[in-house]
GUMAR-432368 format. One record per residue (C-alpha): x, z, y; residue in one letter. Coordinates in Angstrom, 3 decimals. Example, Ala and Ser with C-alpha at 12.3 -4.5 7.8 and 13.67 -1.06 7.14 Angstrom:
2
12.300:7.800:-4.500:a $
13.670:7.140:-1.060:s $
***
This chain:
155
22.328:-0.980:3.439:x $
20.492:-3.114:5.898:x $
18.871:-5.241:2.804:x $
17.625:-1.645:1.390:x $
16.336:-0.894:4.635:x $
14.390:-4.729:4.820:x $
12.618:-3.737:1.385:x $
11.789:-0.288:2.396:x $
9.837:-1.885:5.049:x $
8.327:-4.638:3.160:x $
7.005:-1.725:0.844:x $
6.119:0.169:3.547:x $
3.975:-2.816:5.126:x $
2.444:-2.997:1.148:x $
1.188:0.707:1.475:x $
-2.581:-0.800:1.946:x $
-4.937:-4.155:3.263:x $
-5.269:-11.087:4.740:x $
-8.424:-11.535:7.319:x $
-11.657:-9.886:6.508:x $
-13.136:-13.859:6.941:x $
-11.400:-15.076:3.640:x $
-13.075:-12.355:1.536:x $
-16.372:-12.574:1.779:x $
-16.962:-11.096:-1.407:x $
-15.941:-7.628:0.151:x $
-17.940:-4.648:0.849:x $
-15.293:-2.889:2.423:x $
-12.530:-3.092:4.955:x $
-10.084:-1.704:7.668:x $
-7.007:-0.704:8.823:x $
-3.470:1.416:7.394:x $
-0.595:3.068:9.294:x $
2.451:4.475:7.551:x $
5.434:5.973:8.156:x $
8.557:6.580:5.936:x $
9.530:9.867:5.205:x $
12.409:9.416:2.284:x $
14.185:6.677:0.714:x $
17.114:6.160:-1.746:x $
18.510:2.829:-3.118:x $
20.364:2.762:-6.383:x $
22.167:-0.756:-7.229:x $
21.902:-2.169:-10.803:x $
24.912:-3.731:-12.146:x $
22.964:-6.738:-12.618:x $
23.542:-7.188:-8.995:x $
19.404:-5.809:-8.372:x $
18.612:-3.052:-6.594:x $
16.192:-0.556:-6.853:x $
14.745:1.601:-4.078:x $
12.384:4.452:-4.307:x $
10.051:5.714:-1.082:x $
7.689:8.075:-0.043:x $
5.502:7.703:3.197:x $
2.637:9.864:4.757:x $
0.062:7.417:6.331:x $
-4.015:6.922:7.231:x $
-6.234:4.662:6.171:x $
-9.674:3.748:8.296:x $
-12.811:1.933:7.669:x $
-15.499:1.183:9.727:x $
-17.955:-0.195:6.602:x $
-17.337:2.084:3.779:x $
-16.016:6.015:3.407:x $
-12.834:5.248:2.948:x $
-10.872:6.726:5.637:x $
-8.585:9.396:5.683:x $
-5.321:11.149:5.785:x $
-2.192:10.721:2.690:x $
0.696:9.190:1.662:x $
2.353:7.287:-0.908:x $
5.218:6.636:-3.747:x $
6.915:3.592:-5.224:x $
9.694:1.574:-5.275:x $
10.441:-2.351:-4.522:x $
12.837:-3.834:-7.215:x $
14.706:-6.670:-6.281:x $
16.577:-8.820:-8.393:x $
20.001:-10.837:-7.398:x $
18.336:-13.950:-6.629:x $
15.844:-12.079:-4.005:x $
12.587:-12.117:-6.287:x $
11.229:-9.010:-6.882:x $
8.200:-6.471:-6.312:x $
6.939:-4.013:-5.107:x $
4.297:-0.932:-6.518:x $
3.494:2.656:-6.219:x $
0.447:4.512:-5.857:x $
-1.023:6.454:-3.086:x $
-3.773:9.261:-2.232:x $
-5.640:9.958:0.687:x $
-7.944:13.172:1.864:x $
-11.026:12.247:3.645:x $
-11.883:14.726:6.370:x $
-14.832:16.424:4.237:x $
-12.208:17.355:1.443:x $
-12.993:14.425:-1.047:x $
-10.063:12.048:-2.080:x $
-9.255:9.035:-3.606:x $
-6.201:7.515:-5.356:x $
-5.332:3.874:-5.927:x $
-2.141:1.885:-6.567:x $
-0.784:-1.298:-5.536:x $
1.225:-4.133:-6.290:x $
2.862:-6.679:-4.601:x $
5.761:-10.531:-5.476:x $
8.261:-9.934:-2.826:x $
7.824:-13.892:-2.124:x $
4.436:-12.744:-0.816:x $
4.803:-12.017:2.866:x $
3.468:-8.819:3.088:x $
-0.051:-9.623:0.624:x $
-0.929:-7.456:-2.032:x $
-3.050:-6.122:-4.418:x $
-4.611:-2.495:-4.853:x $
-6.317:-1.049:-7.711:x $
-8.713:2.115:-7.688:x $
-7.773:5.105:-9.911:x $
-9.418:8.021:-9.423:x $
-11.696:10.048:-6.825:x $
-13.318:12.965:-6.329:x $
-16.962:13.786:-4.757:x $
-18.134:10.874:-2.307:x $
-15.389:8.816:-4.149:x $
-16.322:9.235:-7.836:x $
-16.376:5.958:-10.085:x $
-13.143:5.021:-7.084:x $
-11.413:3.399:-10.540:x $
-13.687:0.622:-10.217:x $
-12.606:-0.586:-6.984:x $
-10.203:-2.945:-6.324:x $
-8.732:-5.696:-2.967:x $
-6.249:-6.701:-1.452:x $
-4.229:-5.824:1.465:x $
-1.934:-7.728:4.471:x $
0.649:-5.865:6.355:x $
0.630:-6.856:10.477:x $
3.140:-5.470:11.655:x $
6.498:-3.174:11.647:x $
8.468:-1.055:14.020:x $
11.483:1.129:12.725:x $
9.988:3.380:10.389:x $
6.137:2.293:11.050:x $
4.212:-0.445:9.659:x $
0.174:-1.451:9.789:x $
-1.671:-3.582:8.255:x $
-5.276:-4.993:7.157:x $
-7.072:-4.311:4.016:x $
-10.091:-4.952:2.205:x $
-11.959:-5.199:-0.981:x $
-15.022:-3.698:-3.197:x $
-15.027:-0.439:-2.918:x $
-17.521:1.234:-6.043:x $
-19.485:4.279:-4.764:x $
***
């Protein structure tokens, strides 16, 4: 149980954002918080395990639109030999109503690095499927996790 509960919060810590500095390519950036809300690990009888999450969670920017109010899905896989990864998707609600979805992936030998994809958004965040960064988690407490993210975000 307590290895289901480390990759819950490695995926947790995946849910969005390594310092602004290295990329200066982007055009956007900023912070995530989330929180678990469910989990449930199923072991393979390869010896991997599989464990599926949902979080709620925010997102904030203080370059581009992109902040708001969501939550995610995925799952981590790990195999026997600890390798693995991590990916989901995840939607947030800005405060005007408009949204945006994107999904992520992450190598469990990554430390917390990852990468997200835009796929879809609505109003303020229409042509969203063309954006695409990275993100870094920060830090973890129980259930919580934060992190850094950034990227270029399409308008």
């Amino acid at each position: 149980m307590r290895a289901s509960v480390k990759l819950i919060r490695f995926a947790i810590l995946s849910t969005f954002a390594v310092a602004p500095a290295l990329h200066a390519a982007d055009n956007c950036s900023g912070f995530y918080g989330n929180e678990l809300v469910t989990s449930e690990t199923m072991e393979m009888a390869n010896g991997s395990k599989i464990t599926f999450f949902t979080d709620h969670g925010s997102v904030s920017s203080g370059d581009s639109e992109h902040t708001g109010l969501g939550g995610c899905a995925g799952y981590v896989y790990a195999l026997a030999d600890g390798k693995g990864w991590a990916s989901g998707s995840c939607t947030r609600v800005a405060a005007n109503g408009d949204n945006w979805s994107y999904s992520f992936f992450e190598d469990l030998s990554a430390e917390g690095k990852g990468s997200w994809k835009g796929v879809t958004g609505t109003g303020q965040f229409t042509g969203n499927e063309k954006s695409a960064g990275w993100y870094q988690a920060t830090s973890m407490a129980g259930k919580m996790s934060t992190g850094n993210w950034g990227g270029t975000c399409v308008k």
